[in-house]
Steps between C-alpha positions, in 0.01 A plus 500: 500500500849672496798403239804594436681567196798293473897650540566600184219568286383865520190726384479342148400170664253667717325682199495151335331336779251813555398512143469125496250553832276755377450265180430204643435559871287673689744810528490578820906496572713769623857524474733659824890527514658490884875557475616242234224276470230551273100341639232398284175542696137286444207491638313271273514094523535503124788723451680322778468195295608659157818627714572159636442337138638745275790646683635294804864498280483935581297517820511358838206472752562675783366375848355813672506328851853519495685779644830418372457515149494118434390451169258203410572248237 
């Protein structure tokens, strides 16, 4: 599953949600920058959920079927 980091919030946020991840998730979760956005990446069920618990005020789900860049809510 593919986030993105909210406009705004910058690399502290992402080291918060990474460190919060590898403690309590499975840590499996990479982390990719394309021009001004900045992606959280899962692969795991669990860490999806811990994403959409913990931190749906900093992230947003992205829908990869999308072409436009329409962001899920």
């Amino acid at each position: 599953m593919k986030f993105v980091l909210r406009q705004g919030l910058g690399y502290s946020t992402v080291h918060q949600i990474s460190d919060y991840l590898r403690r309590h998730g499975t840590g499996h979760h990479w982390i990719e920058r394309y021009r001004s956005d900045i992606f959280v990446f899962v692969s795991d069920d669990a860490d999806e959920l811990i994403l959409r618990r913990e931190f749906s005020r900093l992230l947003d789900a992205v829908n990869d079927t999308e072409t436009d860049g329409t962001r899920c809510r």
